[in-house]
N, C-alpha and C positions, 0 to 999 in steps of 0.2 A: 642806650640806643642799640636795639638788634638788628644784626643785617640778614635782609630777606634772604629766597634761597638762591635768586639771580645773585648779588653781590660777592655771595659767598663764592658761589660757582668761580665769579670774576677774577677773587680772590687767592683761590686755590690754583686756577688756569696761570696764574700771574707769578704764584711760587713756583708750579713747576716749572713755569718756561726759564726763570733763575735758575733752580736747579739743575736743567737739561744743560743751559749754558754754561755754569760753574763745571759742570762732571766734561764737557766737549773740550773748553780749555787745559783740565787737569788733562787730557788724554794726548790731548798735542804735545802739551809739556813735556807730557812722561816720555810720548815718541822722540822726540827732537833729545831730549835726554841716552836717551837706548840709542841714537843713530849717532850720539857725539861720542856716548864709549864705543861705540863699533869702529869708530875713524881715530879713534885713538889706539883700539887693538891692534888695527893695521898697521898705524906708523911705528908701535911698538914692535909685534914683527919684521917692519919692515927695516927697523933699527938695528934690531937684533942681528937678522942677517946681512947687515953690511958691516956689522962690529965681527963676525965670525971670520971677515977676509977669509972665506969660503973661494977658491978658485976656481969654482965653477958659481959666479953669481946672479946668470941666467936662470937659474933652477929656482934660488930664491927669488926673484925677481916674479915667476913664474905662479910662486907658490903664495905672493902676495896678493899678484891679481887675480886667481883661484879664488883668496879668502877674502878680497873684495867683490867679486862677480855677485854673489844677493844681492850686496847693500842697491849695487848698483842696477841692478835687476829690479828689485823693488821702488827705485829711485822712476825711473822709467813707467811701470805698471802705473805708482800714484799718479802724475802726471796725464798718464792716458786716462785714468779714470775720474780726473778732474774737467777733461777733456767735454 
């Protein structure tokens, strides 16, 4: 039994839209992956300089949410552009 060239077409439409779906999830994944090490870089930072009993730990404090400002910047952008 051959499938005419409509079926086909059906067929092909049908893999890709799988396809597109599989590669969209793997991309979320990967994100949510990439934003869980960035919150883990932080707290390790931010670990590190409260284990320094640094006396001045405003500076650290400072210099955490420095290296948080993207995440969270970005956090913001997706948001509005979900919007």
């Amino acid at each position: 039994m051959e499938k005419n060239g409509v079926t086909k077409a059906k067929s092909a439409v049908s893999i890709t839209k799988k396809e597109l779906k599989k590669a969209a999830k793997k991309a979320k994944k990967a994100a949510k992956k990439a934003e869980k090490r960035e919150r883990k870089d932080i707290k390790a930072a931010y670990t590190k300089a409260l284990r320094k009993q640094s006396p001045d730990k405003m500076i650290a404090i400072l210099a955490i949410i420095l290296a948080s400002a993207p995440v969270v910047l970005q956090l913001i952008v997706d948001k509005k552009d979900a919007k």
